[in-house]
N, C-alpha and C positions, 0 to 999 in steps of 0.2 A: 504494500500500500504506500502509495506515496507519503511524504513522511509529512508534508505540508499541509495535510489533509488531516491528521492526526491531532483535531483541535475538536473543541466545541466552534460552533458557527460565529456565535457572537464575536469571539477573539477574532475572526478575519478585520472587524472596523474598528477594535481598540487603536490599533496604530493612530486614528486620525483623531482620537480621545484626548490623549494627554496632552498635556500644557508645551505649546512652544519652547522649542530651545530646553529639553529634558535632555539630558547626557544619561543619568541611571538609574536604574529602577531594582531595588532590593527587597525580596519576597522572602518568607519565611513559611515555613510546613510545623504546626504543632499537632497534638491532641488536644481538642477544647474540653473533652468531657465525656463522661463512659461509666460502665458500672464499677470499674475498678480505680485506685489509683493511680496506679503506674502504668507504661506501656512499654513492651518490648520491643523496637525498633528494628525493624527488616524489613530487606529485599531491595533495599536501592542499586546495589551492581550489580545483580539481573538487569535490572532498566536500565543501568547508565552504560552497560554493555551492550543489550538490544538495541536501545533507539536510540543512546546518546552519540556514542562512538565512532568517531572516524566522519568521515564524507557521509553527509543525510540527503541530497539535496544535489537537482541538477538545471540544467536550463529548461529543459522536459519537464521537469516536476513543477517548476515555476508555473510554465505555459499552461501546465495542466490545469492547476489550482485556480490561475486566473480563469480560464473558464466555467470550471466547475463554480465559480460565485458569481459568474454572469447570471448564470443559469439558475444558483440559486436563490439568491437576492434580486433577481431581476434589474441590475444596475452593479455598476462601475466601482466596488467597496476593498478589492483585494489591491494588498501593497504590492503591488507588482516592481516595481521601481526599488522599494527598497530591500526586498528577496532578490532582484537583480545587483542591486549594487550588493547587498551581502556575499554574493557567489562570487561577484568578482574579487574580492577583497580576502576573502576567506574559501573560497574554492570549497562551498558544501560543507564545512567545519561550523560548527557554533559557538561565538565566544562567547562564553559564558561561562562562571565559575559557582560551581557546585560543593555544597559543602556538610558534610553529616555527622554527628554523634556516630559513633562505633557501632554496627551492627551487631544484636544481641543485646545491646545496653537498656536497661530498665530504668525508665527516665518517667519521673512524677508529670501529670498530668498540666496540662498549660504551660509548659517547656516548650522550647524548639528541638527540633527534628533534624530537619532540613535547610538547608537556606540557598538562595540560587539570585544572583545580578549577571550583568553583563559586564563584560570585560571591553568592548567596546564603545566609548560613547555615542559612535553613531547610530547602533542600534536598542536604544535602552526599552523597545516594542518587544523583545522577542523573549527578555523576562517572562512575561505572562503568559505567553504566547505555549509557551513549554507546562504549564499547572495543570494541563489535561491529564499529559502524560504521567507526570509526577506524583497525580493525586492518585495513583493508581496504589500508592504504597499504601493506601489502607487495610488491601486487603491482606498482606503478609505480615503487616502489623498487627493487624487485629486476628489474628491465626495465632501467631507467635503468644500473644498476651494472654488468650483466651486459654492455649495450651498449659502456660505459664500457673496460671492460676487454678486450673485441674489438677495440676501435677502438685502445687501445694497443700490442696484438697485431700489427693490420695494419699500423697509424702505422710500427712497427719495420723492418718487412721494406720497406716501403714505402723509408722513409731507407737502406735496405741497397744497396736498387736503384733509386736513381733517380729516383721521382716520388712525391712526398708530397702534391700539392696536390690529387689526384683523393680522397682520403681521405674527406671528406665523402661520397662519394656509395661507398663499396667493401661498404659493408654495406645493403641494400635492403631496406628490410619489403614481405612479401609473404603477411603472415600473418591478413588480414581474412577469409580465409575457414576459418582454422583453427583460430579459440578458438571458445569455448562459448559466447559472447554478443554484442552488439552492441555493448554496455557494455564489454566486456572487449578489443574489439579499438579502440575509441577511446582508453583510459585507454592499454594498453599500446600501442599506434599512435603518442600524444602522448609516452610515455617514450622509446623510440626515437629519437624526434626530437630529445633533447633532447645526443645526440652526432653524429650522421646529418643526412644532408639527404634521401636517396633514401627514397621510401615511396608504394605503393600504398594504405594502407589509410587512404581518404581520412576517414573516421570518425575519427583520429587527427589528422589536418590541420584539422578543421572543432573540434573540441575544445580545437585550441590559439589557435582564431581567435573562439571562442564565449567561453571561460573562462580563458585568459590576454591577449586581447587581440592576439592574436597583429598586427601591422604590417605585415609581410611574408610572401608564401607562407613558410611553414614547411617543406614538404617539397613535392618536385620530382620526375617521373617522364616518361617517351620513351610516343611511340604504339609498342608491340607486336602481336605477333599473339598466337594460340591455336588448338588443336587444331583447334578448330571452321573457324576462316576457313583454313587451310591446306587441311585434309579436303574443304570446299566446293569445291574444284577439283579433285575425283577424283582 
């Protein structure tokens, strides 16, 4: 998908929003509020590896977008001019600086996360322009934290009765076959993992070995049956 395209709609006409003669625009990612206190922060170098990295963007891609908001607006609204002078300047690169709290990190609630401006003054539009993408970190954040707080849950009952060392393995993902994407069961597969050892949804295991590097198996599972190989013996 073209990568210019990877916005909400509104963001095409911010550019013509801001105040004259703007050099920089400084944005921040927190958690405002939630059932818990704190939140465990993941998943950003998945994204900034996907879609930040390297060349995003070509003269094609420009050309493309500006039509696609003929079409969709029905009038003249995409910055074509300054996605063309970006490319010439920056040849498809994004200056921009990106910046995060350590991934894993359990950060109290109405903290900063994330934080992202422009490194160029001439484009100080393209800040915002990227919060589509970004905001996308709720979901492996909110995996991670929710994880987070079950495993404190069991950890307890656990210390109550006896055996605390199986705890790694008391909460199992087994949910590759019940999100809505491919994408979606890797990202949240890899957040899981990041309290847990037990996990079927091997798309989360190959994500932590693809995009973190992962060293060691990440997550661990038993040969089982299923419906099917029981049923086969009438």
């Amino acid at each position: 998908m073209n990568f210019l395209l990877r916005t909400d709609s509104y963001k095409f006409t911010h550019w013509k929003q801001y105040p004259p003669n703007t050099t920089g625009i400084y944005s921040y990612l927190e958690s405002r509020g939630g059932m818990f206190p704190n939140t465990v922060f993941f998943g950003l170098q998945y994204y900034l590896k996907t879609y930040f990295e390297g060349p995003r963007f070509t003269p094609a891609d420009i050309a493309q977008a500006d039509e696609f908001c003929r079409q969709h607006f029905g009038s003249d609204l995409f910055n074509r001019d300054g996605w063309t002078r970006l490319y010439e300047k920056h040849h498809g690169l994004l200056p921009v600086r990106i910046r995060a709290v350590p991934e894993g990190t359990v950060v109290p609630l109405q903290n900063v996360l994330v934080t992202i401006e422009n490194t160029d003054p001439e484009f100080p539009w393209l800040t915002n322009y990227l919060e589509t993408l970004l905001l996308k970190l709720w979901y492996p954040t909110t995996v991670a934290t929710l994880s987070r707080e079950i495993k404190k849950i069991i950890g307890g009952f656990l210390e109550r009765t006896g055996e605390p060392s199986l705890l790694p393995f008391k909460l199992h993902d087994f949910g590759y076959r019940g999100v809505s994407s491919e994408e979606t069961a890797a990202i949240g597969g890899a957040a899981h993992l990041i309290n847990f050892l037990g996990s079927d949804t091997v798309a989360g295991i190959v994500l932590l070995q693809d995009y973190y590097r992962a060293k060691t198996m990440p997550g661990f599972s038993i040969p089982a049956s299923e419906h099917s190989t029981f049923t086969a013996w009438g």
